[in-house]
C-alpha positions as CSV (number, residue, x, y, z in Angstrom):
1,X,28.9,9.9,-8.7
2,X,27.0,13.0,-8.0
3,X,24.1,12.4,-5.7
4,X,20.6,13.0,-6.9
5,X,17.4,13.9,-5.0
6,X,15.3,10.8,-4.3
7,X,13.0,9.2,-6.5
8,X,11.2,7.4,-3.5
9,X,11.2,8.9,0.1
10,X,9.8,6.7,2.6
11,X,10.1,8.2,6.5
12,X,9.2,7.0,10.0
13,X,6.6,4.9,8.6
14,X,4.5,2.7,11.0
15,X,1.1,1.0,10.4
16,X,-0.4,-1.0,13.8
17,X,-3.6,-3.1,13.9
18,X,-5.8,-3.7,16.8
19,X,-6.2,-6.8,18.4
20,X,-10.1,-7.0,19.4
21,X,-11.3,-9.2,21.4
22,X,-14.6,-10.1,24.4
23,X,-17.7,-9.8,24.3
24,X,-17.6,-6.2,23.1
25,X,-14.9,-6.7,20.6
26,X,-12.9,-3.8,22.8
27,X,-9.4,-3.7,21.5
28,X,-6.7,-6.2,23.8
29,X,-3.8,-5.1,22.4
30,X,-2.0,-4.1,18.8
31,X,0.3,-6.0,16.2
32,X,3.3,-3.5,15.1
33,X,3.2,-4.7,11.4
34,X,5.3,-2.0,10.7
35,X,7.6,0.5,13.4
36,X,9.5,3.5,12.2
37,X,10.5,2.1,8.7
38,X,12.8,4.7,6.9
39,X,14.6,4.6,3.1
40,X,15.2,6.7,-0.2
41,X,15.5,4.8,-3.3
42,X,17.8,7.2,-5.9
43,X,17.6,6.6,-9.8
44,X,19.0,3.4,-10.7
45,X,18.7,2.0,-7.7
46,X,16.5,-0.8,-7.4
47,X,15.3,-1.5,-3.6
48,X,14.1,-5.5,-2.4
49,X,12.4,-6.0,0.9
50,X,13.7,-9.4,2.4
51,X,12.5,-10.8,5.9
52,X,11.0,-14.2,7.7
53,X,7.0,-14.9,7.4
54,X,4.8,-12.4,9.3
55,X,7.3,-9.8,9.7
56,X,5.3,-6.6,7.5
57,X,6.7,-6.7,3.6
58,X,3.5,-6.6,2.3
59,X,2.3,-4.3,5.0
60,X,4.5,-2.3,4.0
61,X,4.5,-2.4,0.2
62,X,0.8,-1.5,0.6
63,X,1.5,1.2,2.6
64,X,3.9,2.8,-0.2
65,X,0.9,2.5,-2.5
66,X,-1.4,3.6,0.2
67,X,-3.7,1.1,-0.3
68,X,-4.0,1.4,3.2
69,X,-3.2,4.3,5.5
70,X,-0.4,4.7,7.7
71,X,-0.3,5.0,11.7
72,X,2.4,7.7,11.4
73,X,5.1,8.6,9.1
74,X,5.0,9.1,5.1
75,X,6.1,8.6,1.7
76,X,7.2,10.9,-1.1
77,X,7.7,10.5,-4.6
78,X,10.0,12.6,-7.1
79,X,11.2,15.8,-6.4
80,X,8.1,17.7,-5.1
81,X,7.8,15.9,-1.4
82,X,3.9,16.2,-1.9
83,X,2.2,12.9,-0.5
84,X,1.1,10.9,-3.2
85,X,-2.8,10.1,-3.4
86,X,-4.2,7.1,-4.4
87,X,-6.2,6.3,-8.2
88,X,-9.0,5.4,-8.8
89,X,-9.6,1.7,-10.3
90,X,-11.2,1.5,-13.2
91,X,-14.8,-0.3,-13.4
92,X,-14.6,-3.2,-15.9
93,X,-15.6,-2.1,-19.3
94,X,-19.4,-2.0,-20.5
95,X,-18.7,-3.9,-23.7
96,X,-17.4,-6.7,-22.0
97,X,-20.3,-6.7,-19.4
98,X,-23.1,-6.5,-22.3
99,X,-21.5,-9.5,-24.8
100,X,-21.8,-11.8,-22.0
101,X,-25.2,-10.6,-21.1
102,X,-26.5,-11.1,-24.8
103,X,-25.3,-14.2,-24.5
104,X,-27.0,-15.4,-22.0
105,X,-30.5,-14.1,-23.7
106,X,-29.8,-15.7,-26.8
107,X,-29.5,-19.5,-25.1
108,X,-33.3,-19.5,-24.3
């Protein structure tokens, strides 16, 4: 089998959070959710993250879909190794909005 280009590119990624603590909230010390995690996923391929409780799989699922930032490192998608930025989400819709709103006028 002829190997293709990535679909997925995800390099030296690593998110840490502070630890604040005192009187002044200064930072004590920092959790390493995630430390210099690395992997392509190819066409076909389908990728599971496995680990105990507590040890960054969500961390770093939302870090792939940059729902929050990374420390250092980054992830790529397709073939033009451009860092991917994040949608927008959409509002919920005004119609839905205004037919519960003329509801509530109508029950007077």
């Amino acid at each position: 089998m002829v190997q293709s280009e990535a679909l997925l590119t995800v390099s030296a990624l690593r998110k840490y959070f502070p630890v604040r603590g005192g009187i002044l909230q200064t930072v004590q010390a920092q959790v390493q959710a995630v430390d210099g995690v690395s992997f392509d996923v190819q066409r076909g391929e389908i990728l599971g993250i496995v680990g105990e409780s507590g040890c960054g799989k969500s961390t770093l699922a939302r870090l792939i879909q940059r729902l929050i930032e990374p420390d250092a490192g980054g992830r790529y998608v397709s073939q033009d190794k451009t860092p991917c930025r994040p949608q927008r989400r959409r509002s919920r819709p005004s119609a839905a909005r205004s037919r519960w709103s003329s509801r509530t006028r109508t029950h007077r």
